[in-house]
C-alpha positions as CSV (number, residue, x, y, z in Angstrom):
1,X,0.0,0.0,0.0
2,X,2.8,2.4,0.6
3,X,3.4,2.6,-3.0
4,X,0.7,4.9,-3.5
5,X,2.2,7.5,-1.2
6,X,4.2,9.9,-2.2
7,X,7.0,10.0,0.8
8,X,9.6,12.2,1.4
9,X,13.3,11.0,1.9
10,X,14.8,11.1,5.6
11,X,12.9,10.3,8.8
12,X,8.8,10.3,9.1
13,X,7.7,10.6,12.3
14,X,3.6,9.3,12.8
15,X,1.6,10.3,16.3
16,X,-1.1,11.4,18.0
17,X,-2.3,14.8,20.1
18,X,-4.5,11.8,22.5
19,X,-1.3,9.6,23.0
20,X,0.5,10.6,26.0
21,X,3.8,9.0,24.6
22,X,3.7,11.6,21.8
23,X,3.0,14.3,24.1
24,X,6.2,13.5,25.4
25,X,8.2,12.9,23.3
26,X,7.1,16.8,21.4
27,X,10.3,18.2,22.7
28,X,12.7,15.4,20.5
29,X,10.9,16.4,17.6
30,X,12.0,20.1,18.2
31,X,15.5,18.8,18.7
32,X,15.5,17.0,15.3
33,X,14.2,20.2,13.6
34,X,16.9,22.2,15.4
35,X,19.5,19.6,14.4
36,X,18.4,20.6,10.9
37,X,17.4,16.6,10.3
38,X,15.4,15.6,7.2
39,X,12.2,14.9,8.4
40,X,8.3,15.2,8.7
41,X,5.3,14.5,11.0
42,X,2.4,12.7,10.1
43,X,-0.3,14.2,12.5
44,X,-3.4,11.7,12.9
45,X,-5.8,13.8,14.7
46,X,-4.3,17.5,15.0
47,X,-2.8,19.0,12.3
48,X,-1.1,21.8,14.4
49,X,0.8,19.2,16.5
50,X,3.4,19.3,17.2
51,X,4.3,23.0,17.2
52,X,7.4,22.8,14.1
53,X,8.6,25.6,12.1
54,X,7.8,23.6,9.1
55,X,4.3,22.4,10.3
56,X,3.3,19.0,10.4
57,X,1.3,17.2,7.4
58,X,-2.8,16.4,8.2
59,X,-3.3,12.9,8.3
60,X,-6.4,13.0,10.0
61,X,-8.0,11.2,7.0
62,X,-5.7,8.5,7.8
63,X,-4.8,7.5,4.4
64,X,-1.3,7.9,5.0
65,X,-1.0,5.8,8.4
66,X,-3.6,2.9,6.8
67,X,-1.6,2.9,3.7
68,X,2.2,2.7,5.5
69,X,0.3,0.0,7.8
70,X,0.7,1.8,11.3
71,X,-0.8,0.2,13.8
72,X,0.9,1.9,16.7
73,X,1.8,5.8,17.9
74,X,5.0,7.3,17.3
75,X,6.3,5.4,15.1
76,X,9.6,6.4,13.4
77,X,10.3,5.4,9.8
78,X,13.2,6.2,7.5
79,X,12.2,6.2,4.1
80,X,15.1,6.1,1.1
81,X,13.9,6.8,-2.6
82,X,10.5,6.7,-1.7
83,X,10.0,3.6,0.3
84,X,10.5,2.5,3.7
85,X,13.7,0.5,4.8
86,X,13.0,0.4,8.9
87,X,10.8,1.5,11.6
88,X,10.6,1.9,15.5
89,X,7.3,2.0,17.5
90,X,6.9,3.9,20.6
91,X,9.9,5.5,22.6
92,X,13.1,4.0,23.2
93,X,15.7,6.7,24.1
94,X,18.9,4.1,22.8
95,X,17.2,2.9,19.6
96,X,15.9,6.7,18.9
97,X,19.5,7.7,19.3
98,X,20.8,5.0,17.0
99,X,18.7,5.5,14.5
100,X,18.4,9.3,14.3
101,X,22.3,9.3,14.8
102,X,21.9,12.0,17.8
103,X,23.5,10.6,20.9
104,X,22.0,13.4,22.6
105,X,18.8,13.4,21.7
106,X,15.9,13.3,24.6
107,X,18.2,13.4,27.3
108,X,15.9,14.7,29.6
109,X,13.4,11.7,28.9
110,X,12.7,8.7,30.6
111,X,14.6,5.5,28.7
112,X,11.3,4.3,26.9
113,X,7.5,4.6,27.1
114,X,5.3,2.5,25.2
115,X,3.1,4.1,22.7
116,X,-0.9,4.2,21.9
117,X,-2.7,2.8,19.0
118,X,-3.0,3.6,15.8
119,X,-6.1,5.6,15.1
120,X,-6.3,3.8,11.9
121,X,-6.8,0.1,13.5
122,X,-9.1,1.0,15.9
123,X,-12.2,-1.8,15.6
124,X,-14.0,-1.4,12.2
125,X,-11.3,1.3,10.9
126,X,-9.6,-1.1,8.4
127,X,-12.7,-2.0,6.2
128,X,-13.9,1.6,6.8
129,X,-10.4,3.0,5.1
130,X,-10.3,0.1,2.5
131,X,-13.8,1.1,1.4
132,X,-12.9,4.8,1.4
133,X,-9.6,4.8,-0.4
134,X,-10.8,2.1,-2.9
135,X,-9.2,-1.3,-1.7
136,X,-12.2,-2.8,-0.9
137,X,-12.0,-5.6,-3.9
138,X,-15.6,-6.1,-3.9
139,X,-16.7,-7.7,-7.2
140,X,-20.8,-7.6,-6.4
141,X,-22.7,-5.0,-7.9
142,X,-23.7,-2.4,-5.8
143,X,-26.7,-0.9,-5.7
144,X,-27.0,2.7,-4.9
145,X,-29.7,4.1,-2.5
146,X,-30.4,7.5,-1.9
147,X,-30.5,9.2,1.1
148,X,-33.4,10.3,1.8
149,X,-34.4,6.3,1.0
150,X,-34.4,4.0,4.4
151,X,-31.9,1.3,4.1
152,X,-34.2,-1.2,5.8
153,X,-37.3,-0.1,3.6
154,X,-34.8,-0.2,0.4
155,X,-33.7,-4.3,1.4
156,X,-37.9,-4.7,1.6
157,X,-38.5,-3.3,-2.3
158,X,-35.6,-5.0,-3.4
159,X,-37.3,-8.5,-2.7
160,X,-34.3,-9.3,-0.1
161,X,-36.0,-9.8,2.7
162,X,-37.5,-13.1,4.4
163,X,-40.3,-11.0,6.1
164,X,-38.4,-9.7,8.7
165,X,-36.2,-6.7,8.4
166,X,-32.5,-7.5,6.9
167,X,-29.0,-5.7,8.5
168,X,-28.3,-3.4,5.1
169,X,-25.6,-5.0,3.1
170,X,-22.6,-2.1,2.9
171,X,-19.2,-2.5,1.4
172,X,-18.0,-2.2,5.4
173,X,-20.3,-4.5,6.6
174,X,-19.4,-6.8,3.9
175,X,-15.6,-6.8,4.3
176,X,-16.1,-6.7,7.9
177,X,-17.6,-10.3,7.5
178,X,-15.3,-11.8,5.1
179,X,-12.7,-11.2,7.9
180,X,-14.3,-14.3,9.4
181,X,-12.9,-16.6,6.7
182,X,-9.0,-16.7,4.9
183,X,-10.9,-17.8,1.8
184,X,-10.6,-15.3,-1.0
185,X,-13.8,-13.2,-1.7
186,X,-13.5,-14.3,-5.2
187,X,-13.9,-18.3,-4.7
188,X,-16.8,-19.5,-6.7
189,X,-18.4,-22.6,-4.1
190,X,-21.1,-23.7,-6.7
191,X,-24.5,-22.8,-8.0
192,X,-27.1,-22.3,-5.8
193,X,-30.8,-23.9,-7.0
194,X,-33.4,-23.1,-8.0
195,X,-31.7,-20.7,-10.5
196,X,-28.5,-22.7,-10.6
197,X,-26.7,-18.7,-10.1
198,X,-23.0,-18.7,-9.2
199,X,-22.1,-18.0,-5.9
200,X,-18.9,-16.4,-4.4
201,X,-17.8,-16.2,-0.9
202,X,-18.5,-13.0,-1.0
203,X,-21.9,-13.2,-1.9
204,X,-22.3,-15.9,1.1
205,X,-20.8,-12.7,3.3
206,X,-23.1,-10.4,1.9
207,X,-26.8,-12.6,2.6
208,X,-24.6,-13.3,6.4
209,X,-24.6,-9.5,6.4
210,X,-28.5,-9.5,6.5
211,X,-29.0,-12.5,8.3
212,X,-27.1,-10.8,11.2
213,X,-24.1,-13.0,11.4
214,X,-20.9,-12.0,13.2
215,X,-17.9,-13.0,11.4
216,X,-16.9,-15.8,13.1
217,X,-20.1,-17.2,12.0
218,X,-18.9,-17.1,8.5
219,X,-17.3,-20.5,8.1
220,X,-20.4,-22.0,9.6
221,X,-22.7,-20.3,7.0
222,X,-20.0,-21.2,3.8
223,X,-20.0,-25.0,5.1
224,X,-23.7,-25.2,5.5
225,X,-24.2,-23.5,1.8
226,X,-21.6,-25.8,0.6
227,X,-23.7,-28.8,2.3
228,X,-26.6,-27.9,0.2
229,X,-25.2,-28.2,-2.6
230,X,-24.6,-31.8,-2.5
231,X,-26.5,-33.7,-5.0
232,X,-27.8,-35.8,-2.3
233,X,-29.8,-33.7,-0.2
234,X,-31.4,-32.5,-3.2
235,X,-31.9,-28.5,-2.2
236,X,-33.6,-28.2,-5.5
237,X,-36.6,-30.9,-4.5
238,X,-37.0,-29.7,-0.8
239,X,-37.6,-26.1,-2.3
240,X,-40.3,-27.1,-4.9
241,X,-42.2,-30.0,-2.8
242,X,-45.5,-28.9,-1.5
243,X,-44.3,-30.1,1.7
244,X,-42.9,-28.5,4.9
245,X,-39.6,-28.9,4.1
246,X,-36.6,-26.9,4.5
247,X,-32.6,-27.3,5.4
248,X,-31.6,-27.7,9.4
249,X,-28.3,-27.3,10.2
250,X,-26.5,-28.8,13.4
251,X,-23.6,-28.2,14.3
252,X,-21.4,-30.6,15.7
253,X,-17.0,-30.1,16.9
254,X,-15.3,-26.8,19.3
255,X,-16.3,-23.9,16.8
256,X,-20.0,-24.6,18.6
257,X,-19.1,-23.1,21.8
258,X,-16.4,-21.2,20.2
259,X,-19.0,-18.8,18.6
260,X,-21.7,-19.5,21.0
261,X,-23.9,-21.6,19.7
262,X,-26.9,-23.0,21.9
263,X,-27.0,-27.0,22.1
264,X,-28.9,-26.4,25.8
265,X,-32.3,-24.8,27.1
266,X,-34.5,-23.7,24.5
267,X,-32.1,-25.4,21.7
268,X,-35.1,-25.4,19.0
269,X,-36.1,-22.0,19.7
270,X,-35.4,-18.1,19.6
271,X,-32.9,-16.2,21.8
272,X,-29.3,-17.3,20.3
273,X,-27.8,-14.8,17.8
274,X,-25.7,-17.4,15.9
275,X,-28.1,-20.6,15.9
276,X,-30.4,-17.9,14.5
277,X,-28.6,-16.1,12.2
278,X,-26.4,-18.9,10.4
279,X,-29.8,-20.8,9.8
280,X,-31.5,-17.8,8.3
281,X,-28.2,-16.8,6.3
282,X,-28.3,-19.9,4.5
283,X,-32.2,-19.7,3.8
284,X,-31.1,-15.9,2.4
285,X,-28.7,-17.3,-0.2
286,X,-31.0,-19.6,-1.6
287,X,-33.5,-16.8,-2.0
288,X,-31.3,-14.2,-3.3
289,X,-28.7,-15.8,-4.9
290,X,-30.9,-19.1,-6.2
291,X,-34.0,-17.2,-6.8
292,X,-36.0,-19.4,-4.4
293,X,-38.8,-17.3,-2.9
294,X,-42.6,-18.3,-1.8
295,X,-45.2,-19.3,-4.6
296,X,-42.5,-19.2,-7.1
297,X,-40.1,-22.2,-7.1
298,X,-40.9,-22.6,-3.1
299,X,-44.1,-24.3,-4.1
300,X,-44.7,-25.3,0.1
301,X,-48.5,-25.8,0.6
302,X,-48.3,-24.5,3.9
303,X,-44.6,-24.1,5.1
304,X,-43.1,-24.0,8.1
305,X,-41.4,-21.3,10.6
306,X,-38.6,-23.1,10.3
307,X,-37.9,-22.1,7.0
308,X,-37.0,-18.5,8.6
309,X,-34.2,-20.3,10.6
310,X,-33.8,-24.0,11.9
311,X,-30.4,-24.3,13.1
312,X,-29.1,-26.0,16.6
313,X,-26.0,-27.6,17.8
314,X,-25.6,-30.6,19.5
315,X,-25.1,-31.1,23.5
316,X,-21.8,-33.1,23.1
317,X,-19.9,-32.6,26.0
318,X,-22.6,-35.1,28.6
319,X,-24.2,-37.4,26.0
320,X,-24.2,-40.8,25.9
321,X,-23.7,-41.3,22.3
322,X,-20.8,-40.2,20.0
323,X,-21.8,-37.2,18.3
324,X,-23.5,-36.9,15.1
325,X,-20.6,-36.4,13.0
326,X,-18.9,-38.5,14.5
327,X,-21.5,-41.4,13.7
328,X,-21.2,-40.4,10.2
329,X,-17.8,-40.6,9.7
330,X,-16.2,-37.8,10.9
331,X,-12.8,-37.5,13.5
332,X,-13.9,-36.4,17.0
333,X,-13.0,-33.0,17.6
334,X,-13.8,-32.1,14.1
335,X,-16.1,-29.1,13.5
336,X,-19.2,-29.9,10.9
337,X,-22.3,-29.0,10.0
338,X,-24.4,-31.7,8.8
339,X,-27.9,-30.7,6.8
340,X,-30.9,-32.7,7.1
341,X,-34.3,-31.5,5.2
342,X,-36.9,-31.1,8.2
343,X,-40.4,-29.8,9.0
344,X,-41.6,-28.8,12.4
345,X,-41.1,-29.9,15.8
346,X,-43.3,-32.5,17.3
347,X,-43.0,-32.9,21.2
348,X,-42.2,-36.7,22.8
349,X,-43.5,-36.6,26.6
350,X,-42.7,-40.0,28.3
351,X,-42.8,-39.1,32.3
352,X,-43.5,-42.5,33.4
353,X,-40.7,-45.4,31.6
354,X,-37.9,-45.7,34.2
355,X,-35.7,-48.5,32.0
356,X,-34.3,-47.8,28.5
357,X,-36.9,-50.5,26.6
358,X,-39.9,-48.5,28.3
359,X,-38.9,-44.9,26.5
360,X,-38.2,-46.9,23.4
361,X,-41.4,-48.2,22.8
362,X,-42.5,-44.3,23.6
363,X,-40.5,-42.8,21.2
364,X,-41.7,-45.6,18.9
365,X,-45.1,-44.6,18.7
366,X,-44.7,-41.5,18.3
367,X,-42.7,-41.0,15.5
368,X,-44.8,-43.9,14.1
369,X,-47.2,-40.6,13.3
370,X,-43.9,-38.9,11.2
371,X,-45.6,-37.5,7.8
372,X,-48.9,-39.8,9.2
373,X,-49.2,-43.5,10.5
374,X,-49.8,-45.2,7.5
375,X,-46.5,-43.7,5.6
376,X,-44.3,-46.4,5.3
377,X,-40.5,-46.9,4.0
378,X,-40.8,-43.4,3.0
379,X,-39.8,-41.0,5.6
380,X,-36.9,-39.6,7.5
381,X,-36.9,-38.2,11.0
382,X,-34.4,-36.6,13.2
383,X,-34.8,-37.6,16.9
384,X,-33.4,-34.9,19.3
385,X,-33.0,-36.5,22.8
386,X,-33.1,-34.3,25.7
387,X,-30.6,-35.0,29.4
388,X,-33.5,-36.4,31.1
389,X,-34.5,-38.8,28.8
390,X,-30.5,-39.7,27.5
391,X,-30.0,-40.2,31.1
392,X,-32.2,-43.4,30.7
393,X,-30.4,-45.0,28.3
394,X,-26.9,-43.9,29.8
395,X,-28.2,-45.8,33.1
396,X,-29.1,-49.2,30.9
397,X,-25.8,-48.7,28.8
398,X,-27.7,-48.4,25.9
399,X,-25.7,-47.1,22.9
400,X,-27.2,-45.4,19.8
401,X,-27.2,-48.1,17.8
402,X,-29.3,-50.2,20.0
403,X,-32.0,-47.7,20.6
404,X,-32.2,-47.2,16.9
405,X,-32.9,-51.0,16.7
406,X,-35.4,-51.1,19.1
407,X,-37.4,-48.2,17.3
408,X,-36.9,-50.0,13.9
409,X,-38.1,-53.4,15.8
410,X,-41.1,-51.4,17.4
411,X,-42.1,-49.8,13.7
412,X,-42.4,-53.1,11.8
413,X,-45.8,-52.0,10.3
414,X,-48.2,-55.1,9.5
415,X,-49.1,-54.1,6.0
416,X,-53.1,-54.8,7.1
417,X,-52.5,-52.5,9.1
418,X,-52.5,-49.5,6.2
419,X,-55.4,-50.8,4.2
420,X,-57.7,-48.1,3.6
421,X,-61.5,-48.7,1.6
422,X,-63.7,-51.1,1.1
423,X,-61.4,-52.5,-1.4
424,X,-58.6,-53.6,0.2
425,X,-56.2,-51.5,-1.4
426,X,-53.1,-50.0,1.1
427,X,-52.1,-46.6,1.1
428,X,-50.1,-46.0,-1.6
429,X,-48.4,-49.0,-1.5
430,X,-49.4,-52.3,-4.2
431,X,-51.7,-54.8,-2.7
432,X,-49.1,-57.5,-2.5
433,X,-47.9,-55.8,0.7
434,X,-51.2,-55.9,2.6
435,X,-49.8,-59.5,4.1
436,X,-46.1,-58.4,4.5
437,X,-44.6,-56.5,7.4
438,X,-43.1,-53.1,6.3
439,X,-40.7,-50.9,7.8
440,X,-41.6,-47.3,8.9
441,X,-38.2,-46.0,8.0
442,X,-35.8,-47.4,5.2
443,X,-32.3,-47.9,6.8
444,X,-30.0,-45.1,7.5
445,X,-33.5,-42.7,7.8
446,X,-33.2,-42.2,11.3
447,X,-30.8,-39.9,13.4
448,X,-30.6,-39.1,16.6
449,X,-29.3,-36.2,18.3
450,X,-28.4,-35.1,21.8
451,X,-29.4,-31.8,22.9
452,X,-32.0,-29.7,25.1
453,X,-32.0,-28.4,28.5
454,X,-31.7,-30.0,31.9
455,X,-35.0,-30.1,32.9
456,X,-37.6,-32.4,31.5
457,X,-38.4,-35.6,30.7
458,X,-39.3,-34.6,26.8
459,X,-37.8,-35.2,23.4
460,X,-38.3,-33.8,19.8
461,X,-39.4,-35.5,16.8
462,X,-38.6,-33.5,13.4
463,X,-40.2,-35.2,10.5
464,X,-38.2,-35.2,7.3
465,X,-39.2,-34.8,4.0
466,X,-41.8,-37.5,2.4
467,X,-39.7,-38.0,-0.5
468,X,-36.1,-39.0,1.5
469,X,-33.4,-41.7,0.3
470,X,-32.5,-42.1,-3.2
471,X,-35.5,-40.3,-4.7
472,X,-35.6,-37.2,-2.6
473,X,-33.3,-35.4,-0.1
474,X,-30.3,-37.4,2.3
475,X,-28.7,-36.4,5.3
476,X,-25.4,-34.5,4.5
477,X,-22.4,-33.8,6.6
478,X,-19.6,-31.1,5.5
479,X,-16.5,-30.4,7.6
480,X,-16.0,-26.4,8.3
481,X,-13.4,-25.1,7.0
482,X,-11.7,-21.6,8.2
């Protein structure tokens, strides 16, 4: 950056009027002017300090200390043919000497003081000054709105919005959030459905913008997009079905508590910033960038207020089980986000089994209603066990795998069972099954998750989408990257 500064050979000095270290250090800078030394002040927010014959140069824009990369208050540069070859930050009498070539210079000053920081790194300064002075490297297009236009109002006309109102999208804002990742703005991660439109990281940064994201949320909200666009979960089909559909993301590894996420009390619900805003960041780039909006491509008969947000992560650190992702192939202590196409959330009460077997058969039944009781070998579900009721199962030593067995065992579905009519015919299944036993769930349909608050003896059943397996949408799991 400093090659876009015009800078003058000999010493530059950089400070502050607000730093007390270049308060006192105003007297060496009359020394050096006396001593008839090349040099010249930089003055970041008082142009008449200090007090030289020769004045000082305004730098209260801060182009010149964000350009030479200053990041502390004074610091001393000597610049030859235009470019800097060394610098010193703060005061050190010895090293001042040394590199002024004055041995007498602030002899009446204490040996060193530590300086202040830059103006021009203060929080939010470095997008602010790369928008300003044009180093931004944006690539979206950028919309103008005028002043006397309300941002929030403008997002609304624009057909941006989910309903609810969207953080404006500006170059600062933006650049702010791509701080979150060391992937390059630039990076095309695939074509988002319906549209099949390219997507950059940076367009991922911009919908995170309105979603509300902080910027360590950003490699959340990449892996999750990313995660959708794997052929087998089928984002295209869980956006045009007429069912309740839509993506839910859990989280699973250390970035879950490293940016806060809620796997405890409420873990379904409202109240966390990032389990709400990565979920709805993701549902904003397939509206944006994909085109898929209500009664357009989103052909949902009904919906669900999950597809605002539905994004939790799991209670891994007292479970019984191995974590999700680690069931499905993933190291332990690896971060992912795995994407599984839900509906709503249907309560599991079961205050009376006290052994493992008991709560099975509970569960059992109930999600023996998933997409209604006579859907068979169609449906997925997501089973997110609360503490209370894993506690049941850690007590009998049950492991995942055998609870899953004991559901399957408990959902073997007579096929006589689904006949509807007069005529003998079952629910949208041939006849020949009427005498078979069929399974609710094909294999590898359901999961189960840990997760919920300490209190209560209740679990949640999400039901997937109708059409899962091989002819409709399958769990995915991504790794997240940085």
């Amino acid at each position: 950056m400093g090659s876009q500064l015009d800078l003058p050979d000999g010493l530059v000095v950089v400070s502050k009027r607000s730093c007390p270290t270049c308060v006192l250090i105003e007297p060496v800078m009359g020394e050096l002017a006396e001593a008839g030394t090349a040099f010249t002040v930089f003055s970041q927010d008082d142009p008449t300090f200090p007090a030289l014959p020769e004045g000082v140069v305004d730098d209260t824009s801060l182009e010149r200390s964000y350009r030479l990369e200053i990041e502390a208050v004074p610091t001393l540069l000597r610049i030859e043919n235009g470019a800097e070859v060394a610098r010193l930050l703060g005061w050190n009498k010895a090293e001042w000497r040394s590199f002024t070539g004055i041995d007498t210079l602030g002899e009446a000053l204490p040996e060193r003081q530590p300086g202040c920081g830059s103006l021009s790194v203060e929080p939010g300064m470095a997008e602010e000054l790369a928008v300003r002075f044009g180093d931004a490297n944006l690539s979206a297009r950028q919309i103008e709105v005028s002043p006397l236009e309300d941002e929030m109002e403008a997002c609304f006309d624009r057909g941006w919005s989910d309903g609810l109102p969207v953080v404006p999208p500006t170059p600062v804002r933006v650049l702010k959030m791509l701080s979150g990742t060391t992937r390059s703005p630039d990076e095309i991660i695939g074509n988002i459905p319906p549209d099949l439109a390219e997507c950059t990281v940076e367009k991922v940064a911009i919908n995170a913008v309105m979603a509300g994201c902080k910027p360590e949320y950003l490699p959340v909200v990449l892996a999750a997009v990313e995660a959708a666009l794997i052929d087998q979960f089928c984002m295209h089909g869980l956006l045009a079905t007429t069912w309740f559909s839509g993506p839910i993301v859990i989280v699973n590894g250390p970035i879950a508590k490293r940016i806060g996420m809620n796997s405890r009390g409420n873990v379904l619900g409202q109240g966390n910033r990032a389990n709400a805003t990565i979920g709805r960041a993701l549902q904003l780039v397939i509206r944006n960038v994909g085109g898929g909006k209500p009664q357009g491509v989103d052909r949902a008969t009904m919906g669900t207020p999950g597809k605002y947000t539905f994004c939790f992560a799991e209670r891994e650190e007292d479970s019984p089980w191995e974590p999700l992702s680690v069931e499905r192939g993933f190291e332990t202590g690896k971060s992912t986000v795995t994407l599984f196409g839900g509906d709503g959330v249907q309560g599991v009460v079961d205050q009376k089994s006290r052994n493992a077997a008991s709560l099975a058969r509970t569960m059992a039944g109930s999600l023996r209603t998933v997409a209604g009781p006579k859907v068979v070998m169609g449906p997925a579900a997501l089973l997110v066990v609360s503490p209370e009721h894993a506690r049941i199962f850690r007590e009998a030593g049950w492991s995942k795998a055998q609870l899953k067995e004991a559901i399957d065992a408990a959902l073997q579905i007579p096929g006589k069972e689904l006949i509807t009519g007069a005529n003998g015919i079952i629910d949208g299944l041939p006849e020949k099954f009427k005498d078979k036993t069929l399974p609710k769930f094909k294999p590898g349909e359901l999961h189960i998750v840990h997760a919920g608050g300490n209190a209560g003896l209740f679990s949640a059943i999400i039901g997937g989408w109708v059409a899962s397996g091989s002819k409709g949408s399958q769990a995915v799991t991504k790794e997240i990257g940085t």
